[in-house]
C-alpha positions in Angstrom: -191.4 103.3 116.0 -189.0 106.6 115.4 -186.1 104.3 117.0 -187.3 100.7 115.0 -188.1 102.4 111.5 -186.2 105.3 111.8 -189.3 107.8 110.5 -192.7 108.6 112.2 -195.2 110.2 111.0 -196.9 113.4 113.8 -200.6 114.5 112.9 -202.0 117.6 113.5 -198.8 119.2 115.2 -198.4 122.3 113.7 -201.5 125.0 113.2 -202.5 126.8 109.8 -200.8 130.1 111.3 -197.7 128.1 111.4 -198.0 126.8 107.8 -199.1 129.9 106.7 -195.7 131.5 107.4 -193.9 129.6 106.2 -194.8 129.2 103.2 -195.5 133.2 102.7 -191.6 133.2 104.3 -190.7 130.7 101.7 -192.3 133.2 98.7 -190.1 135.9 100.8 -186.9 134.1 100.3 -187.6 133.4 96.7 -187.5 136.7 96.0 -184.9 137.6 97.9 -182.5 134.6 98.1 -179.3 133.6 99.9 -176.0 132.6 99.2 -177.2 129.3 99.3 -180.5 129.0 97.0 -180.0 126.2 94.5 -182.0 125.3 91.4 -181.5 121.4 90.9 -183.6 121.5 87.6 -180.7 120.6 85.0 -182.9 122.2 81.8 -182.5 125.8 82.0 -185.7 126.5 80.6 -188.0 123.9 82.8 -190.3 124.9 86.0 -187.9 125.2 88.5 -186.9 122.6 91.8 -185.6 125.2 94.5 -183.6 124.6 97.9 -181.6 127.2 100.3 -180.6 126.0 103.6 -179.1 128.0 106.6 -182.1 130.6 106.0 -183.1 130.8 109.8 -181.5 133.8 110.9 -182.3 135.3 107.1 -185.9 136.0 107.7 -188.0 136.5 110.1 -190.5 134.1 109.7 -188.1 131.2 110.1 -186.5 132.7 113.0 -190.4 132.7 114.5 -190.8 129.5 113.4 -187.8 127.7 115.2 -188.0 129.6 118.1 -191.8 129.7 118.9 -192.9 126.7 117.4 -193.6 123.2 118.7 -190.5 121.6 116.5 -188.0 121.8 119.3 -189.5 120.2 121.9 -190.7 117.8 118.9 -187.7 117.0 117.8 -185.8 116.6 121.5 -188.8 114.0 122.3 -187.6 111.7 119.7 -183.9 111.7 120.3 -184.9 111.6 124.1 -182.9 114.2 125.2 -183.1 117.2 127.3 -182.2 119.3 124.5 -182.7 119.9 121.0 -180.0 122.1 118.9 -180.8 123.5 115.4 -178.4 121.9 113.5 -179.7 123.1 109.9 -182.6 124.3 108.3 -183.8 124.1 104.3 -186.7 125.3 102.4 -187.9 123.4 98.8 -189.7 125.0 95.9 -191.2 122.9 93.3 -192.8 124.9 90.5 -195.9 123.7 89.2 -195.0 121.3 85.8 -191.7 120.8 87.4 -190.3 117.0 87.1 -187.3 117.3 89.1 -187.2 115.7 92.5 -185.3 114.4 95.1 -182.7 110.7 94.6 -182.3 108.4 97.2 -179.9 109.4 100.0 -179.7 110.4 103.5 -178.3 113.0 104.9 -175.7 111.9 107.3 -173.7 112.1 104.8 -173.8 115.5 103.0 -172.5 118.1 106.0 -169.5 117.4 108.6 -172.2 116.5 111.2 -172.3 113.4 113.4 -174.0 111.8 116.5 -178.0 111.9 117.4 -179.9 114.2 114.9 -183.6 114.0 113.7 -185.0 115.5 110.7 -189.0 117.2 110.4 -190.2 117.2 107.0 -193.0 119.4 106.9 -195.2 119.7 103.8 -197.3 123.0 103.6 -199.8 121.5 101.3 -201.9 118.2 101.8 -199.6 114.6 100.1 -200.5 111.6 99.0 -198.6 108.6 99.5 -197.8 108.4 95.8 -196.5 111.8 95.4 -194.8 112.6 99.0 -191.3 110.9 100.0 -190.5 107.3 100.1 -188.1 105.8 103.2 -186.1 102.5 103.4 -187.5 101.4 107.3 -184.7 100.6 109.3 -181.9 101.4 106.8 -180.7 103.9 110.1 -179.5 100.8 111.5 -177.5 99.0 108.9 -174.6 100.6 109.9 -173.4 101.8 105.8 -172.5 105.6 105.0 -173.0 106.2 101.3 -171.9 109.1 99.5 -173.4 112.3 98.8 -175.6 112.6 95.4 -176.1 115.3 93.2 -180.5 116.1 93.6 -179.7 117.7 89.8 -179.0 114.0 88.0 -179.7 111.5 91.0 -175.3 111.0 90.5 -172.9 110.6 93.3 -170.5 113.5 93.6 -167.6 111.2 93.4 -166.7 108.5 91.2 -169.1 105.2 91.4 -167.1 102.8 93.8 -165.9 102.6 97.8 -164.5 105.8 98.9 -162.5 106.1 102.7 -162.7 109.9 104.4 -161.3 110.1 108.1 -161.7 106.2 108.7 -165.8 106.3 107.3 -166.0 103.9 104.1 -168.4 105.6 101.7 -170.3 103.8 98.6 -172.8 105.2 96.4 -176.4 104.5 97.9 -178.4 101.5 96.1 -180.3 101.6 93.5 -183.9 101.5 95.6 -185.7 102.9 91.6 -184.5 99.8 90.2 -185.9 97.3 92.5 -188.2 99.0 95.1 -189.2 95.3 95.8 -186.1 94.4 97.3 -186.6 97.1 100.0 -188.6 97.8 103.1 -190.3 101.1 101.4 -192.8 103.2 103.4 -194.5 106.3 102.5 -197.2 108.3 103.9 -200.3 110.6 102.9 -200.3 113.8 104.9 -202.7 116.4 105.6 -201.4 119.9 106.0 -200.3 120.3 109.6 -198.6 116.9 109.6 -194.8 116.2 109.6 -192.6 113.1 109.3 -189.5 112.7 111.6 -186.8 110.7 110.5 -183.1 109.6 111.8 -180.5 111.6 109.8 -179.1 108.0 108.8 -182.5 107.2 106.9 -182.2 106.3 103.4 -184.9 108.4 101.7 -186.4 109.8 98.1 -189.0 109.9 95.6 -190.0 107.2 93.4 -193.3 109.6 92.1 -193.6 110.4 88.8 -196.2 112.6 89.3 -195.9 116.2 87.9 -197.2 118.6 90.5 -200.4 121.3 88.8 -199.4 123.4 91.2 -196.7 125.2 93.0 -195.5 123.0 96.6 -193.6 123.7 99.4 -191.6 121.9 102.1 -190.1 123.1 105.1 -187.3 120.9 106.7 -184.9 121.6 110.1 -182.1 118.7 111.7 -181.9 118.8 115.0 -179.0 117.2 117.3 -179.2 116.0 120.9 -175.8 117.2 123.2 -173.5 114.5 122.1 -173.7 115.8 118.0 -170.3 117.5 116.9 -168.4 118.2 113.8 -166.9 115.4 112.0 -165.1 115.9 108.4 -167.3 113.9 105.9 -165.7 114.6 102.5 -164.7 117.5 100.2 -168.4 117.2 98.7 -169.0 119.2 102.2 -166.5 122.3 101.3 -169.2 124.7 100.8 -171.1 124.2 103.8 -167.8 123.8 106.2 -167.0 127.4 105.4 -169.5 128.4 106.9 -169.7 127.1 110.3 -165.6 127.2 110.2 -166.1 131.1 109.4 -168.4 131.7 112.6 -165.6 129.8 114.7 -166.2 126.0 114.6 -163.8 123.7 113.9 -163.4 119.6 114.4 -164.8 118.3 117.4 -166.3 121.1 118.8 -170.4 120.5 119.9 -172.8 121.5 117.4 -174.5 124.4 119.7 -173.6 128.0 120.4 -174.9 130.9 118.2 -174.0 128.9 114.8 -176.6 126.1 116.1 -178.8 127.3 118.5 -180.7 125.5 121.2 -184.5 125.1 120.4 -185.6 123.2 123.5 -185.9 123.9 126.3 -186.3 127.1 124.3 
């Protein structure tokens, strides 16, 4: 199913100790946040929609978690590989009353990554279908790269039309809120210690309008079988190439090493 659909849904895979620190890790990094937090609420004033990413090695509970966890050997069972490399991991904050969330995208396209990578999206709180995240089955496999959009306004970062970077010919992703009809949609309701899986190429986001009543958390990690190396995707990716190139990547080179650690075997 991972391979025909591109997502998957796992039950039961990760214990309450598990959710419990991450989501008292996720309070952690709240109040003390990295270079990388981001508030994609636009009205200053609103209940806040909260990401930072690269926040492993930041605190210790995330460190636990990728190391000890089952997500590793999850994840390297899906690509079917020996290995699993941490590619990159995020945590999301919506406040309760908050109506920000996530436009269609995927994610191939936002970081100079390419080759086999899986994503786990882990809620830390039961979902519904109607109020979880929405994925376009098999859109992995229509071979299109579309541009990066902003999660503030739903926008992509460059100017609506077909862009060319390093050979790639990028367009802005449909317009899957206009005509969910037209699409192959698929959404799941989740109890807490359940996580999707989905290709890096899958076309995903929320078509809820539902205002949460309280505050929710999600944990996500990519994950990238042997063959995945750095690959320039666009100037939209400037902020998150300076890392890796600080820490001594550069083109080509595999996405493991200190910067990307292996997860599995572990």
């Amino acid at each position: 199913m991972f391979r025909r659909d591109g997502v998957v849904v796992l039950r039961q895979r990760f214990d309450p100790r598990w959710l419990a620190l991450l989501s008292d890790t996720i309070d952690e990094a709240v109040a003390d946040p990295g270079p990388n937090l981001g508030r994609h609420t636009t009205e200053p004033d609103a209940p806040g929609y909260f990401e930072d990413y690269w926040s492993w090695n930041r605190h210790a509970g995330f460190t636990e978690f990728v190391h000890d966890s089952p997500i590793g050997e999850l994840g390297a069972g899906l690509l079917d590989s020996p290995t699993a490399n941490l590619v990159m991991d995020n945590w999301f904050l919506r406040e309760a009353g908050s109506r920000s969330r996530p436009p269609f995208h995927h994610d191939v396209s936002y970081f100079d990554f390419a080759g086999p990578m899986c994503v786990c999206w882990l809620p830390l709180e039961d979902v519904t279908a109607t109020n979880g995240i929405t994925f376009v089955r098999g859109s992995h496999l229509w071979g299109k790269h579309f541009m990066r959009v902003r999660f503030g306004d739903g926008h992509p970062v460059d100017e609506p039309g077909r862009l060319t970077v390093d050979g790639i010919e990028y367009e802005p992703p449909p317009d899957i809120e206009s005509d969910p009809d037209a699409y192959d949609l698929v959404s799941f309701e989740l109890r807490a210690g359940d996580c999707i899986f989905f290709d890096i190429r899958t076309l995903h986001g929320s078509l809820s309008t539902v205002v949460p009543d309280k505050t929710v958390r999600r944990y996500t990690l990519r994950m990238a079988g042997p063959d995945a190396h750095i690959r320039y995707r666009g100037d939209w990716a400037a902020e998150e190439r300076a890392q890796f190139e600080a820490a001594g990547y550069g083109p080509g080179d595999r996405l493991a090493g200190d910067f990307f650690p292996q997860l599995h075997p572990g």
